[in-house]
NUZAFI-34352 format. One record per residue (C-alpha): residue in three letters; chain; x, y, z. Coordinates in Angstrom, 3 decimals, always signed. Layout:
BEGIN
(ALA,A,(X,Y,Z))
...
***
This chain:
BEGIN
(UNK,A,(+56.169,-75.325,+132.514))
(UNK,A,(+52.754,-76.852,+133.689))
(UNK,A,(+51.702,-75.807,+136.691))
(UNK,A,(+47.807,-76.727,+137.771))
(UNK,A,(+46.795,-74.859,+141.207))
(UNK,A,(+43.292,-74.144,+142.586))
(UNK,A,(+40.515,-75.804,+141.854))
(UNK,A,(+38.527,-74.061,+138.858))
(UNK,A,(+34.763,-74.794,+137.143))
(UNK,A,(+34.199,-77.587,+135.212))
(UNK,A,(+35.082,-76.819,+131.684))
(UNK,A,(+37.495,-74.118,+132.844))
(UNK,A,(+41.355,-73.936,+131.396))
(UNK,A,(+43.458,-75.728,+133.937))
(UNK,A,(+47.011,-74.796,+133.339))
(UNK,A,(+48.497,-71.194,+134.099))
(UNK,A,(+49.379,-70.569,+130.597))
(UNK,A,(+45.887,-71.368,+129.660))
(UNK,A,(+44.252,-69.431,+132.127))
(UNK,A,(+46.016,-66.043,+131.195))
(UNK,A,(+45.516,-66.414,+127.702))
(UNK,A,(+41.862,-67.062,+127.857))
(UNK,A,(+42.049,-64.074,+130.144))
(UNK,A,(+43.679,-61.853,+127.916))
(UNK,A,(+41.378,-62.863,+124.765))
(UNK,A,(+38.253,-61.798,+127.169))
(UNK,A,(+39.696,-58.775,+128.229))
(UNK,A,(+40.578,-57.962,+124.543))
(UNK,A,(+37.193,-58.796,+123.559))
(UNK,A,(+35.560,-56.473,+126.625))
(UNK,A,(+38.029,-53.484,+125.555))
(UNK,A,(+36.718,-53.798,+122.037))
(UNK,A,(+33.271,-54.082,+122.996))
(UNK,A,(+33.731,-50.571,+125.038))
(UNK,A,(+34.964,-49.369,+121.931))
(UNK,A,(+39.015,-49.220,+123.289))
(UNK,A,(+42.451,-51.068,+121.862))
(UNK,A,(+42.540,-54.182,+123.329))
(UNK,A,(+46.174,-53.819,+124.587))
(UNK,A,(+44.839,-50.515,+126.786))
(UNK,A,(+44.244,-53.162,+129.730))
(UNK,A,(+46.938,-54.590,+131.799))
(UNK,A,(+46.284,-57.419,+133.660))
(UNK,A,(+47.564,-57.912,+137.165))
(UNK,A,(+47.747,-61.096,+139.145))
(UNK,A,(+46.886,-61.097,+142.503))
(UNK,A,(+49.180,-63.662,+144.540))
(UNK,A,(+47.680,-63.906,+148.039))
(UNK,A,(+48.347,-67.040,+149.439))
(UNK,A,(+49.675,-68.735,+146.659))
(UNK,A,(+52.449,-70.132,+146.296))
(UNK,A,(+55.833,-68.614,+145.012))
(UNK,A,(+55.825,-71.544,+142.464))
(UNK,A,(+53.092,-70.372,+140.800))
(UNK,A,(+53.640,-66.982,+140.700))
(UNK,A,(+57.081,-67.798,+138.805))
(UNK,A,(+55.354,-70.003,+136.368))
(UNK,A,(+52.670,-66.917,+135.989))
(UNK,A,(+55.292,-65.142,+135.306))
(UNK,A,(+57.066,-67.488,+132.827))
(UNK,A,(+53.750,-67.528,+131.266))
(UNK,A,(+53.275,-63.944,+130.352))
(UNK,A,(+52.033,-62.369,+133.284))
(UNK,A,(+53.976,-58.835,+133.407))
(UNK,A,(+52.256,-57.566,+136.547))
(UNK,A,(+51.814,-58.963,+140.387))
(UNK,A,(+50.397,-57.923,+143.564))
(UNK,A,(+50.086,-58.540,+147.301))
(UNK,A,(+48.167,-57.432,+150.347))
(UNK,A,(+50.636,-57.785,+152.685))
(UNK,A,(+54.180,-56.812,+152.834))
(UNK,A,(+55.465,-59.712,+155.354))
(UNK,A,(+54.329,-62.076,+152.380))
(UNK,A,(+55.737,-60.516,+149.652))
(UNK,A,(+59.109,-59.941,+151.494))
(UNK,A,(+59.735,-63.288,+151.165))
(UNK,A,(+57.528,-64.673,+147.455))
(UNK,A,(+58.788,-62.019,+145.625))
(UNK,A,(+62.537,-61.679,+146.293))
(UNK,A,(+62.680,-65.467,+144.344))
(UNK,A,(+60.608,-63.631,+141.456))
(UNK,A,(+61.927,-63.080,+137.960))
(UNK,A,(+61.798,-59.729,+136.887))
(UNK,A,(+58.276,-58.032,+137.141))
(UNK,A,(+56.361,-55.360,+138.045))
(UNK,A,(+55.268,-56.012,+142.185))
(UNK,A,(+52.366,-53.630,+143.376))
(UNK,A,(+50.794,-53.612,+147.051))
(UNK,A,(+47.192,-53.447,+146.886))
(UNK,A,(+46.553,-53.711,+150.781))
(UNK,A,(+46.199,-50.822,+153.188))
(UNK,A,(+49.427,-48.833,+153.535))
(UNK,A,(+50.397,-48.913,+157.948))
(UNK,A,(+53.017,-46.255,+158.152))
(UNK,A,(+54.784,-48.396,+160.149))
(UNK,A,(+55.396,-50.874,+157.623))
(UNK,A,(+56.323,-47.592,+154.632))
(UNK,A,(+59.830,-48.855,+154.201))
(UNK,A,(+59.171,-52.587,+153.742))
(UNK,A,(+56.539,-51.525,+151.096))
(UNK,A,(+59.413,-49.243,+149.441))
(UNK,A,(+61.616,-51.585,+149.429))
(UNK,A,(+59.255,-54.733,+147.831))
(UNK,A,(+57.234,-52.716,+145.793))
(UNK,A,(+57.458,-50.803,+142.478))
(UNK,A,(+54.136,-49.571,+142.667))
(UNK,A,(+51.870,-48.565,+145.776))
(UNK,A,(+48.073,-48.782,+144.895))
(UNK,A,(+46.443,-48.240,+147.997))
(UNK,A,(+47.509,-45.086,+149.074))
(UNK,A,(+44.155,-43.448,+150.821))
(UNK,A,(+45.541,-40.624,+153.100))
(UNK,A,(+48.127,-37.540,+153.305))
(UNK,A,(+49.807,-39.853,+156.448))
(UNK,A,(+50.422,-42.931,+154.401))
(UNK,A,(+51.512,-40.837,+151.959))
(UNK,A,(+54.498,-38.596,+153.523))
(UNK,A,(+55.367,-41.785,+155.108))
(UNK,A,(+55.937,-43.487,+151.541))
(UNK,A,(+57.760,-39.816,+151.075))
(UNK,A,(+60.202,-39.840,+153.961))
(UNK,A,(+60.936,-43.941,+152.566))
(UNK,A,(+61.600,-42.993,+149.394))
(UNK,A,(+63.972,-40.338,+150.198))
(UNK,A,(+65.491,-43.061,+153.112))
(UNK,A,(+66.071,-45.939,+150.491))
(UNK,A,(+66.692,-43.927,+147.811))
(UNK,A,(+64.256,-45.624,+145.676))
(UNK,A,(+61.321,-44.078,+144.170))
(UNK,A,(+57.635,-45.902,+143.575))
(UNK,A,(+54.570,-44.828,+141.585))
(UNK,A,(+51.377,-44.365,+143.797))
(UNK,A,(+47.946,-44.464,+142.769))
(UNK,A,(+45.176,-42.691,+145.045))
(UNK,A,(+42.924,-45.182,+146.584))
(UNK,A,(+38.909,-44.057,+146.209))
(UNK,A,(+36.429,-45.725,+148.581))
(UNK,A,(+33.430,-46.441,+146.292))
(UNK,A,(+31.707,-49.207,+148.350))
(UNK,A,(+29.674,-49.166,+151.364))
(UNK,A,(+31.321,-52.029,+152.944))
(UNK,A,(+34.454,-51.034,+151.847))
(UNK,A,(+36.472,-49.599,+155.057))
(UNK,A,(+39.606,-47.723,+153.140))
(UNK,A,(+39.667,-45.023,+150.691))
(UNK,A,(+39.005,-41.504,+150.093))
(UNK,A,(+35.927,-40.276,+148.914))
(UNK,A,(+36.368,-39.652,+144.769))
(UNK,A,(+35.299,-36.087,+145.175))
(UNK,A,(+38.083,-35.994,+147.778))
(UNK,A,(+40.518,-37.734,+145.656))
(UNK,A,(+41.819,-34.669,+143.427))
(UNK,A,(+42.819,-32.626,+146.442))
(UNK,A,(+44.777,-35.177,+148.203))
(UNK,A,(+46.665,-36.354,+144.840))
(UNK,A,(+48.194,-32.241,+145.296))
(UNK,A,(+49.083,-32.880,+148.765))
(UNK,A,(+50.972,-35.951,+147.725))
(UNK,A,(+52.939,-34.596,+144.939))
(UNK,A,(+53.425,-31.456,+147.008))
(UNK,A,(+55.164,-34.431,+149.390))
(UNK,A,(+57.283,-36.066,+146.285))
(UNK,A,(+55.330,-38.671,+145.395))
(UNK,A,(+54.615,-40.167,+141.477))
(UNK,A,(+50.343,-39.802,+141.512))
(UNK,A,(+49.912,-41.865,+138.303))
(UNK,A,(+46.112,-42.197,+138.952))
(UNK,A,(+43.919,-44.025,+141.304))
(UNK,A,(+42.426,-47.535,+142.274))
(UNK,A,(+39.127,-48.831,+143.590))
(UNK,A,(+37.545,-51.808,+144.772))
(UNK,A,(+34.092,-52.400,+143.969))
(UNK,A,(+30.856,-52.824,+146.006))
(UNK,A,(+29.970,-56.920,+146.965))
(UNK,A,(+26.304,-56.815,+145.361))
(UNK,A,(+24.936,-58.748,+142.576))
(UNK,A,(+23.494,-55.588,+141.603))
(UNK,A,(+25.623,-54.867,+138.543))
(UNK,A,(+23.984,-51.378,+137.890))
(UNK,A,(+25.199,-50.535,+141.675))
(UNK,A,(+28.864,-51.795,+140.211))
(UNK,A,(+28.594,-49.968,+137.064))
(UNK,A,(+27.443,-46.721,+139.340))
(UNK,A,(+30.306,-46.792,+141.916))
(UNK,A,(+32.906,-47.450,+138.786))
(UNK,A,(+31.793,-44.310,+136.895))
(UNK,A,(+32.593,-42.545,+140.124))
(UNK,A,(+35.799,-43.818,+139.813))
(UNK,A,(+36.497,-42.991,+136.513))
(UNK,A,(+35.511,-39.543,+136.808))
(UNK,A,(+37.852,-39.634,+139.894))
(UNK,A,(+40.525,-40.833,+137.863))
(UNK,A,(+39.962,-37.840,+135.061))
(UNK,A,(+40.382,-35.565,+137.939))
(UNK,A,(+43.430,-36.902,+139.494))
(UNK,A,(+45.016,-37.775,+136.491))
(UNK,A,(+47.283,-39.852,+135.524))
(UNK,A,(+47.737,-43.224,+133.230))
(UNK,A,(+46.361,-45.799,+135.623))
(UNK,A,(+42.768,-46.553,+136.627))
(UNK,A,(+43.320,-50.197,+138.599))
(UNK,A,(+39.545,-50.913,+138.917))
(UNK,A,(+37.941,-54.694,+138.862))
(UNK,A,(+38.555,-58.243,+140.142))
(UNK,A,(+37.585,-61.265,+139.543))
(UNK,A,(+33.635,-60.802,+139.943))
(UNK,A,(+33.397,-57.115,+138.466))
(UNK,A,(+36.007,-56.901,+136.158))
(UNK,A,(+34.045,-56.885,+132.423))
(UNK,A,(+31.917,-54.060,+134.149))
(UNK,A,(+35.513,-52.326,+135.316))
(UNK,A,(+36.483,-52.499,+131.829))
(UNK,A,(+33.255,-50.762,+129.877))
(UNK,A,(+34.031,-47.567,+132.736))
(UNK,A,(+37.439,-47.008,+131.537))
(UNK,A,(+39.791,-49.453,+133.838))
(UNK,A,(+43.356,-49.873,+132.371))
(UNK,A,(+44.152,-52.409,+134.936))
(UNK,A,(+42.244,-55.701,+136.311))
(UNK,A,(+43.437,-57.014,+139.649))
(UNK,A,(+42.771,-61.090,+139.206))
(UNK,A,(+43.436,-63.749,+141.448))
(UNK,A,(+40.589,-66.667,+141.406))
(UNK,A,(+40.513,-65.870,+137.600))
(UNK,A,(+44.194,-67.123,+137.020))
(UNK,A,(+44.985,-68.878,+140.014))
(UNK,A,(+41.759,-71.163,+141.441))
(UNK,A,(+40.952,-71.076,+144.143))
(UNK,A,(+43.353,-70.532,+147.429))
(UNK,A,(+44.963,-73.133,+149.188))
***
């Protein structure tokens, strides 16, 4: 299946299944550049605003991992998915813990011992259990997060609570200063060593090549496989 969405530079790969395989072969080449197997970095599309069609011809395409920002979205795009793995990436509103439970196989953005037990007292609810990943704040514009040296600490308190810590996730500072995005990303990854764990989700579509010299295991892309938004 062809699908072409967003609008992409000139000279860019305009089908899905083009996109993600150009993607992969740069991310293959970055790993080995960093000195790391090429297959140690997932790749996870991020499906804000597009279109369920194109997330099921991502899908049909390769792409083994997807995420949202927000759960009234998904609720409806992903229960027409094929089989994948769903992540939130947005801020967890304890309010909204059993709807992310019960959409999600993996909660990224968990930044605080209250969004936490409420993920807890879900799980338990739905009978349904979800891997978490501590979210670090690592930017100064960034308003979510705990601080990495913080990050270690509050990983204890959540599997005190039940929950699956399988590492953390970051979003990187908005500066074309890459040495500022290299900085805040070794923060992470020493985070990360701390809280342990298999997953370090750590670069988009602007910082991921720097994400993947520090040690990420898992790219968060959007723009990169989709184009632009509608």
């Amino acid at each position: 299946m062809r699908l072409d969405v967003g609008a992409m530079p000139s000279g860019a790969p305009s089908s899905l299944l083009e996109r993600i395989a150009a993607l992969r072969r740069e991310i293959a080449e970055a790993a080995r550049a960093a000195g790391r197997p090429p297959a140690s970095v997932a790749l996870l599309g991020v499906t804000k605003a597009q279109p369920c069609a194109a997330v099921v011809a991502a899908i049909e395409a390769g792409l083994g991992d997807v995420g949202e920002n927000y759960v009234q979205e998904a609720r409806v795009k992903y229960a027409a998915l094929p089989p994948v793995h769903k992540h939130f990436i947005g801020h967890v509103q304890t309010n909204k813990a059993r709807a992310i439970v019960e959409t999600f196989d993996v909660v990224q953005s968990v930044d605080r011992l209250e969004a936490g037990r409420a993920i807890g007292r879900a799980q338990r609810a739905l009978g349904k259990r979800v891997r978490t990943l501590v979210q670090l704040n690592v930017s100064p514009t960034e308003r979510f997060g705990v601080a990495p040296a913080d990050a270690s600490a509050l990983a204890a308190r959540l599997r005190e609570e039940g929950l699956e810590v399988d590492g953390v996730m970051a979003i990187g500072p908005l500066t074309a200063d890459r040495s500022a995005v290299v900085d805040a990303f070794r923060r992470a990854a020493q985070a990360f060593r701390e809280v342990g764990g298999t997953t370090l989700s750590l670069g988009m579509s602007d910082d991921w090549r720097e994400a993947v010299a520090c040690g990420s295991t898992m790219v968060r892309l959007g723009t990169a496989i989709f184009g632009a938004r509608p």
